[in-house]
C-alpha positions as CSV (number, residue, x, y, z in Angstrom):
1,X,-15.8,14.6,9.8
2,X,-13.4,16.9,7.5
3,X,-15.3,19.0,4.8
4,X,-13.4,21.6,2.4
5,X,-11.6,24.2,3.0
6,X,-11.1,27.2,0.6
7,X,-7.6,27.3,1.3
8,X,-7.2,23.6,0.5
9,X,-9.0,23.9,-2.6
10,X,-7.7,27.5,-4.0
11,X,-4.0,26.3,-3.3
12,X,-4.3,24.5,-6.9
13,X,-3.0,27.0,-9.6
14,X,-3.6,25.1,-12.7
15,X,-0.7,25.3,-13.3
16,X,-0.6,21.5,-15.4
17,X,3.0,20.3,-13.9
18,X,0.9,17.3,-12.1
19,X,-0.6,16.4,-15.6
20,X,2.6,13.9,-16.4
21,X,2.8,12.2,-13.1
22,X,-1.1,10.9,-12.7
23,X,-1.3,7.8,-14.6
24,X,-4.8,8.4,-15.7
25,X,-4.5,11.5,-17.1
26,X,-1.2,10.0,-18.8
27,X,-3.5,6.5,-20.1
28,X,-6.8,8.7,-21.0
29,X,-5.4,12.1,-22.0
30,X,-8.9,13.4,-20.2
31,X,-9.1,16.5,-17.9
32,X,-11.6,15.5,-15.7
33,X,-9.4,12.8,-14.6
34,X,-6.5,14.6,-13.8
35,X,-5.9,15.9,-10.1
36,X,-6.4,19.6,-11.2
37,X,-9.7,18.6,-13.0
38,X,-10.7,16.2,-9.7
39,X,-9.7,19.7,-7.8
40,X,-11.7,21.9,-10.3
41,X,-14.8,19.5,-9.3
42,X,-14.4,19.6,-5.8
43,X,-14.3,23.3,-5.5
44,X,-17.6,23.3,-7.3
45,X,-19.4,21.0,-5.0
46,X,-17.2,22.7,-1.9
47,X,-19.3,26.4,-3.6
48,X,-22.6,24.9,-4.3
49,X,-22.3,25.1,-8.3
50,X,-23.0,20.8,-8.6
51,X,-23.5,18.2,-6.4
52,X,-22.2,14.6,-6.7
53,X,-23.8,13.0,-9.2
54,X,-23.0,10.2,-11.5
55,X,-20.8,12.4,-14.0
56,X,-19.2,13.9,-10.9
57,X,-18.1,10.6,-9.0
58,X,-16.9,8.2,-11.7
59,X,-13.9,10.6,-12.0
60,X,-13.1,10.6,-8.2
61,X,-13.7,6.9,-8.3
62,X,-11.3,6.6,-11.0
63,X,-8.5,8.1,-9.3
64,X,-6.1,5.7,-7.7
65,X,-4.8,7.6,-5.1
66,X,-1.2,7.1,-5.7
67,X,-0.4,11.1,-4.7
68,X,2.3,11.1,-7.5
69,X,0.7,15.1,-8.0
70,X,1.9,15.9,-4.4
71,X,5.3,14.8,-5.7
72,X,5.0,17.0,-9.0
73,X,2.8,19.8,-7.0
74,X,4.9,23.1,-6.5
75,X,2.3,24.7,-4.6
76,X,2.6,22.6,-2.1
77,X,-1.5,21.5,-3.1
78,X,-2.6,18.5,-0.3
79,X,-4.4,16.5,-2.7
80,X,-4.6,13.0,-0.8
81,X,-6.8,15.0,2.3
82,X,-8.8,16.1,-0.7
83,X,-9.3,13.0,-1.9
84,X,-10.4,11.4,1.4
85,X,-12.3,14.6,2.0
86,X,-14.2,13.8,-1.4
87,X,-14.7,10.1,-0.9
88,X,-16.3,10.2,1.8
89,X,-18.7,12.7,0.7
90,X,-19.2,11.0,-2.4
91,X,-20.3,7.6,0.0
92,X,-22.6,9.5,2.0
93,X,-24.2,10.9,-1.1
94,X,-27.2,10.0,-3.2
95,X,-24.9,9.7,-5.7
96,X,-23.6,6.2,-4.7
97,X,-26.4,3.8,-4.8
98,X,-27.0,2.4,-1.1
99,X,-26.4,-1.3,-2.3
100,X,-22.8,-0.7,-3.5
101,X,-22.0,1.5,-0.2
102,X,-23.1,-1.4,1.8
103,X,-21.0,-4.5,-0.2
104,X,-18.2,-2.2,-0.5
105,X,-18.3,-1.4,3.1
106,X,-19.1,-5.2,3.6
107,X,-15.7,-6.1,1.5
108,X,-13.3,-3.4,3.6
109,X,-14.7,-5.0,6.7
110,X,-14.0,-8.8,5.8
111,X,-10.3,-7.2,4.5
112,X,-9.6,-6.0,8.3
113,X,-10.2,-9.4,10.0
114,X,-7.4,-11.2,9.0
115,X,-9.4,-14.0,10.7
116,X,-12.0,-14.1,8.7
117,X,-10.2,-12.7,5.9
118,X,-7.8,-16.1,5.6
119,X,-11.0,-18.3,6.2
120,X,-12.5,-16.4,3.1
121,X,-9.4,-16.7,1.0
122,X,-9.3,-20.4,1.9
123,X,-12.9,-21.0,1.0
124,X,-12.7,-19.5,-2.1
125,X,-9.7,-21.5,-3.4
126,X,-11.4,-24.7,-2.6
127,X,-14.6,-23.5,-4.3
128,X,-12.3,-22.2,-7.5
129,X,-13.0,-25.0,-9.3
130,X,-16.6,-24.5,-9.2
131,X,-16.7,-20.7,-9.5
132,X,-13.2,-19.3,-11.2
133,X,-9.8,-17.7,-9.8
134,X,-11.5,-14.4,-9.9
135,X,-10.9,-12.3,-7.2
136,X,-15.0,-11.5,-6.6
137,X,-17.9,-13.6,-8.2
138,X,-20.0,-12.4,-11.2
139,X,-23.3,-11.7,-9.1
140,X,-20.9,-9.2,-5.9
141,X,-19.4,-7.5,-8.9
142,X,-22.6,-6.6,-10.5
143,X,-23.7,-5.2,-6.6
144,X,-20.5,-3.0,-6.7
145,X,-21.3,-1.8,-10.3
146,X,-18.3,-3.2,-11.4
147,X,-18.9,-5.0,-15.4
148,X,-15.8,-7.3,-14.8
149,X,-13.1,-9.1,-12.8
150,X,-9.4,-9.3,-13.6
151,X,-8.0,-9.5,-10.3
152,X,-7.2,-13.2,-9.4
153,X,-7.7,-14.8,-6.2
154,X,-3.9,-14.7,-4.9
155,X,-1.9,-17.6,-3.4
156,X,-2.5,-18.2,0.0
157,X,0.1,-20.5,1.8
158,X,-1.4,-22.9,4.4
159,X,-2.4,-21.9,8.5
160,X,-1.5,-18.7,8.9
161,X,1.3,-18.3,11.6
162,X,0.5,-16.2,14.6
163,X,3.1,-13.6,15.5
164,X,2.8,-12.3,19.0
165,X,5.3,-11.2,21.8
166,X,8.6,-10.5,21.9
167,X,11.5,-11.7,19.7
168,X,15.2,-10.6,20.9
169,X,18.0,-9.0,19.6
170,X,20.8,-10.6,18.2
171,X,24.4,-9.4,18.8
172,X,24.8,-5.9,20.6
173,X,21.5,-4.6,21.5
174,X,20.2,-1.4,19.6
175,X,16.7,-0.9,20.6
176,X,13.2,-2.2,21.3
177,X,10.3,-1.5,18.2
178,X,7.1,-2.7,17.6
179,X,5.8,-4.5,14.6
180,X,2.4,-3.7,13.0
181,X,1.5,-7.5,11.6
182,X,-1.6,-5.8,9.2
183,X,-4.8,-7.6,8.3
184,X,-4.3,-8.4,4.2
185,X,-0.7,-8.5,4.6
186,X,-0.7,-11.1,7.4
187,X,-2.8,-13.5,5.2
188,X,-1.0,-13.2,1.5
189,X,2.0,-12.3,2.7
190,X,3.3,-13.6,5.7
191,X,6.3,-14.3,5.3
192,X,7.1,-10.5,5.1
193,X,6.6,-10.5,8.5
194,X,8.8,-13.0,9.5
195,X,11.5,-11.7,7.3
196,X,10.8,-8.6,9.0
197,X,11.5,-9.5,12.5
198,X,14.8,-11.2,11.5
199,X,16.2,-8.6,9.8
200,X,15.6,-6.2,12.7
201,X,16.6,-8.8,15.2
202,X,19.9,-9.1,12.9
203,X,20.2,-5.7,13.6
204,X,20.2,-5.7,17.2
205,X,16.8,-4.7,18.0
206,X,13.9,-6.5,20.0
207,X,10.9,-6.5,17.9
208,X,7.5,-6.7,19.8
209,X,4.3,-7.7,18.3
210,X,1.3,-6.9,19.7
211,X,-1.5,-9.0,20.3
212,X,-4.3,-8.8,18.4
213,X,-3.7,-5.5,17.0
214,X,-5.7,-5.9,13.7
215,X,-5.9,-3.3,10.9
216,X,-4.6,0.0,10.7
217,X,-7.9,1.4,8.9
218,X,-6.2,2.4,5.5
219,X,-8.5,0.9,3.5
220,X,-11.1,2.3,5.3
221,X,-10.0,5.4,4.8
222,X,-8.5,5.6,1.4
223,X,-12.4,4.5,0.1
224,X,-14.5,7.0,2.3
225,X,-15.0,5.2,5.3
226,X,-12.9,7.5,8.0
227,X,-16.0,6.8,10.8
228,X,-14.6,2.7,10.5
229,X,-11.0,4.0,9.9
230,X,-11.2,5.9,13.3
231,X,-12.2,3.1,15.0
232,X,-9.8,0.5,13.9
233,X,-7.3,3.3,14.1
234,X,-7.9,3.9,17.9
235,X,-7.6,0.3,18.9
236,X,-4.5,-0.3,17.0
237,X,-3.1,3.2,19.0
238,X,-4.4,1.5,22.6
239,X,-2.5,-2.1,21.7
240,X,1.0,0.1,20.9
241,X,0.4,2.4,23.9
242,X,1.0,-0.2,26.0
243,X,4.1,-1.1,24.5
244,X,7.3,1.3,25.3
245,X,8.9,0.8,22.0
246,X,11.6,3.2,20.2
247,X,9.5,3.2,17.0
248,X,6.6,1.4,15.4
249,X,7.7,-0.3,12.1
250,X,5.7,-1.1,9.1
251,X,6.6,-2.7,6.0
252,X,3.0,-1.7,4.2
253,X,3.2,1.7,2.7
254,X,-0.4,2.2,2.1
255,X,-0.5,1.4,6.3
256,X,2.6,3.1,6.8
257,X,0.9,6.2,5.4
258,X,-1.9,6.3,7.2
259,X,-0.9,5.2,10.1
260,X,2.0,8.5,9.7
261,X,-1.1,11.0,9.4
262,X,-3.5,9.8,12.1
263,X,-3.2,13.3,13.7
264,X,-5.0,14.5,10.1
265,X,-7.3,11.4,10.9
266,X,-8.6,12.6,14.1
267,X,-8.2,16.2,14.2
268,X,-10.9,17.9,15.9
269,X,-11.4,15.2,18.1
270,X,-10.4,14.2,21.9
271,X,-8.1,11.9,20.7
272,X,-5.9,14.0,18.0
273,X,-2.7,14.4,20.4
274,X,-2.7,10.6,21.1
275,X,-2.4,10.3,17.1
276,X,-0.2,12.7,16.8
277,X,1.9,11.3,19.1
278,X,1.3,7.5,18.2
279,X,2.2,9.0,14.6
280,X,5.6,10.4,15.5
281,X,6.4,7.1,16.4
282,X,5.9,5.1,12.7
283,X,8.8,3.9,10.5
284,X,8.5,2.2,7.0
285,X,10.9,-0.7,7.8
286,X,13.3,0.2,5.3
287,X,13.3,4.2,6.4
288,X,14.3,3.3,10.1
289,X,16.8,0.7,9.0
290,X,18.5,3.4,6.3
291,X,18.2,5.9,9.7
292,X,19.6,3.3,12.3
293,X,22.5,2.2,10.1
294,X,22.4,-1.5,8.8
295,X,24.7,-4.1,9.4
296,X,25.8,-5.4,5.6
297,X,25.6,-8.9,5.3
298,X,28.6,-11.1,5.2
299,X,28.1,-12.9,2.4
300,X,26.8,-12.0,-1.4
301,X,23.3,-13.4,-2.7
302,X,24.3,-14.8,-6.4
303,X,22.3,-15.3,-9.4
304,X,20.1,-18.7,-10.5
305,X,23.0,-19.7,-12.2
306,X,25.4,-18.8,-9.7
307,X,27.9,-17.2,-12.3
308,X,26.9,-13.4,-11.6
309,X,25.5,-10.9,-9.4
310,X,21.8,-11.2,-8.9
311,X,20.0,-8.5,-10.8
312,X,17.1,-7.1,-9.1
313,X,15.2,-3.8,-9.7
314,X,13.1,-1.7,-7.4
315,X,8.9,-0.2,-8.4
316,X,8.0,2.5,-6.0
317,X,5.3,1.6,-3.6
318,X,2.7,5.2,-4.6
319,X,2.4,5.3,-0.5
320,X,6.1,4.7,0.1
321,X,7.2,7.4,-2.4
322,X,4.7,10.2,-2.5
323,X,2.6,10.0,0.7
324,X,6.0,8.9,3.0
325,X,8.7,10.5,1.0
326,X,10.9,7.2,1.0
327,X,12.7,6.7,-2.1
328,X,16.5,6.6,-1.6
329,X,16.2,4.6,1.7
330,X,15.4,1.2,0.0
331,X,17.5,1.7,-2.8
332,X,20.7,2.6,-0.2
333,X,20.3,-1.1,1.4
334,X,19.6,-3.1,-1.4
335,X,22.6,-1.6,-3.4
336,X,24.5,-2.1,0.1
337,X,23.7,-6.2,-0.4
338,X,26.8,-8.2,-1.6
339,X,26.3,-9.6,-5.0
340,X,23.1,-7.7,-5.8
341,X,23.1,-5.0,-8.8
342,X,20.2,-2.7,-8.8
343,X,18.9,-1.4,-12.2
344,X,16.5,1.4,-12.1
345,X,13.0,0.6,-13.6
346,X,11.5,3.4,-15.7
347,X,8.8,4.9,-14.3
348,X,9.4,3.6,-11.0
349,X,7.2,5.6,-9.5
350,X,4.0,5.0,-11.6
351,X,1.2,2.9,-9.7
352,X,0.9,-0.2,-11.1
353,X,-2.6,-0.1,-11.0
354,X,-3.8,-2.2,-7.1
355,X,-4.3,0.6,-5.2
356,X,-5.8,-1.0,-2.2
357,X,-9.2,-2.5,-4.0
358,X,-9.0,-0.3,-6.8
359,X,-8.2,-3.3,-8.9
360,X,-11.6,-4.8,-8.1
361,X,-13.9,-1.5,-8.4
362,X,-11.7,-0.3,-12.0
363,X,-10.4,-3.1,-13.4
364,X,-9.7,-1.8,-17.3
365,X,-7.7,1.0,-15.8
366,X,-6.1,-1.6,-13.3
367,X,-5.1,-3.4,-15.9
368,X,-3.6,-1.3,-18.2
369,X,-1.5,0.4,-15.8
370,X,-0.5,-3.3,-15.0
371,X,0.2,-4.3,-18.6
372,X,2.5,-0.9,-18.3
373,X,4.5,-1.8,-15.2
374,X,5.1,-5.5,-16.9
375,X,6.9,-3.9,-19.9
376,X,8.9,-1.6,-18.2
377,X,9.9,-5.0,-15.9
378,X,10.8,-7.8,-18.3
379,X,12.5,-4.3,-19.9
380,X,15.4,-4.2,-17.1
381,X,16.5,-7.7,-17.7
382,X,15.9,-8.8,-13.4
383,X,15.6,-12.0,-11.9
384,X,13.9,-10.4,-9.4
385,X,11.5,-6.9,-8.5
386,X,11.5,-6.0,-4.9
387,X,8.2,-3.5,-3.8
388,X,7.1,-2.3,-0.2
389,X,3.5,-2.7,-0.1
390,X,1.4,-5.9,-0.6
391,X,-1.1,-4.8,-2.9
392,X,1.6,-4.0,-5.4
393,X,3.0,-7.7,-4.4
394,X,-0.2,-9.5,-5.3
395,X,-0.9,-7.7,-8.3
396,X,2.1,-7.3,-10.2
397,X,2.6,-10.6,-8.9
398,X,-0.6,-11.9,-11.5
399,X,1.4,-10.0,-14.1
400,X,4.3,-11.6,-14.0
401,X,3.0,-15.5,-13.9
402,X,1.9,-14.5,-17.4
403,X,5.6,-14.1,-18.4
404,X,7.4,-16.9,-20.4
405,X,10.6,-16.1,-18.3
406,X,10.0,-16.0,-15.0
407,X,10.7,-12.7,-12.3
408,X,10.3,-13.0,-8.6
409,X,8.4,-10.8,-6.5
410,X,9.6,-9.8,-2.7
411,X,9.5,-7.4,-0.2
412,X,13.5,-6.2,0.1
413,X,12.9,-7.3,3.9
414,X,12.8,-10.6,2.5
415,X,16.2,-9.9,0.1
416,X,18.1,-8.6,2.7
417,X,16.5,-11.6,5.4
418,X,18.0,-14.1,2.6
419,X,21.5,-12.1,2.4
420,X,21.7,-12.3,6.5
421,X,21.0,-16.2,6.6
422,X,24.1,-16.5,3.5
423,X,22.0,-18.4,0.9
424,X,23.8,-19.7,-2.1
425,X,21.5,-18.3,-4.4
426,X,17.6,-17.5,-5.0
């Protein structure tokens, strides 16, 4: 287990540049729940000054994680290992009532078994009209503390398709990569997947899924839990290791990120140069196909109407954009689609508010921070908004149904899948 460091902690100046670029700092105007105030509180737990109490924790529990402060951070500060850092002493504390440890962990755990996690979706929706579309009933919100629930339970198509093995190259052959499948993403978004293995098979690569790889342990992770993270972490290393692949792609930023910094994961331990190596290896889908080169597609998407170029804009997965860096690469290939005219979203680069469960444990800052993405949407005019992560899928998914005109939602694997196989239109 990680615990402080002084040189972690001290690396923070104050110096207030990250103040603009946290969204809950920018919604509340509070320093407490700004990453230099989060920092301020750490250090005084890391030098015995507090402990984490109730005061203490509801501002690390309010903090999405997005890592937009690394971005603005000119000190170089590495607040997301803080944050993990922090979590997971904040779990192990008294602080954290033992009943809301055990559903949470409980909740993470049904999340990673996409099994079980599709027969739980399924059940629910059935039940729905007995019980409501919310994401978790009344009586497991009170357990988690939580006073209300304004995530919705999300579509789920029908049996959820099984990709395993190999699925060849078309044209010239490039290269042989591995496909992490995910657990949530596998359920409510499937199709991402499949749209994923075309476009790299278009590309001339082999794609190779392997079986029963499961989940990465972000979630895990990214809600104090690196002892579970670790160990759904190691078997997704074994299934890969016996894979020779070029790269292991991933078209989940929150995974993507993770998966990227095992060697942080496991450091001190027997296994830290098998993450470090395993972590060499990992490409956000869009990253390796800006790197590889892509072939453009023949033919142009067009609009509903068919009379003009399909306007689509791009929100900035927090994982993809601060924790991985990748920013220009999707932009590059969805500007590089015939018939499809990018317009920028403002604050692009905000979270949206999903943040893995955050949605379920802070729902009124959730949903401001969704009400805030919605208006800078409908604001660009798009038929469509293309995101890299499923969490920001689902939820700014609800956000849009509550539109009068209606915006798609899509992974830009799926775009560029639909510009490959020369649709007429959306």
């Amino acid at each position: 287990m990680q615990e402080f460091r002084s040189e972690h902690l001290l690396r923070c100046i104050h110096c207030g540049l990250c103040l603009q670029s946290c969204p809950t700092y920018v919604e509340e105007g509070s320093e407490a729940d700004s990453p230099r105030g989060r920092i301020y509180l750490m250090r005084a737990v890391f030098e015995g000054r507090i402990r984490w109490d109730v005061g203490a924790t509801e501002h690390i529990d309010r903090c999405l994680g997005c890592r937009a402060c690394e971005t603005a951070c000119p000190s170089g500060v590495e607040y997301g290992l803080l944050l993990e850092i922090a979590r997971a002493q904040v779990e192990r504390s008294p602080a954290r009532p033992a009943l809301q440890r055990v559903v949470k962990r409980l909740i993470l755990n049904l999340m990673a078994q996409p099994g079980v996690f599709a027969f739980a979706m399924r059940t629910a929706r059935l039940l729905s009209p007995l019980f409501g579309e919310r994401a978790l009933p009344a009586p497991v919100a009170r357990m988690l503390g939580v006073k209300g629930v304004v995530a919705q339970l999300p579509p789920v198509q029908g049996k959820r398709e099984s990709l395993t093995g190999v699925y060849p190259a078309r044209g010239e052959r490039r290269g042989r990569v591995g496909l992490l499948t995910g657990c949530v993403a596998s359920v409510l978004f499937p199709e991402v997947n499949v749209a994923t293995i075309a476009v790299l098979q278009y590309n001339g690569f082999e794609v190779v899924v392997p079986r029963g790889q499961g989940c990465c342990g972000a979630l895990h992770v990214h809600n104090g839990f690196p002892d579970e993270a670790r160990r759904l972490a190691l078997h997704l290393i074994e299934c890969f290791e016996r894979e020779p692949v070029d790269a292991i792609i991933v078209n989940s930023a929150g995974c993507g990120s993770t998966m990227k910094e095992y060697d942080r994961l496991f450091a001190c331990t027997p296994h830290e140069a098998r993450a470090r190596t395993f972590a060499a290896r990992v490409k956000d889908v869009m990253e390796f196909l800006a790197e590889a080169g892509i072939r453009v597609p023949d033919r142009p998407l067009k609009a509903r109407n068919g009379e003009h170029e399909l306007v689509v804009t791009y929100h900035d997965a927090c994982h993809l954009a601060h924790a991985q860096g990748v920013r220009r690469q999707p932009r590059d290939i969805i500007r590089s689609v015939p018939g499809v005219q990018l317009v920028e979203l403002e604050e692009a680069d905000m979270c949206c508010g999903s943040a893995g469960i955050y949605n379920l444990l802070q729902p009124e800052m959730a949903s401001r921070l969704l009400r805030r993405k919605i208006e800078r949407i409908r604001a660009t005019g798009a038929e469509i908004v293309l995101t890299g992560n499923p969490g920001c899928l689902a939820w700014i998914a609800q956000g849009l149904r509550e539109l009068p005109q209606p915006i798609a939602i899509m992974h830009p694997a799926e775009l560029l899948r639909n510009a490959y196989e020369s649709r007429e239109s959306l």
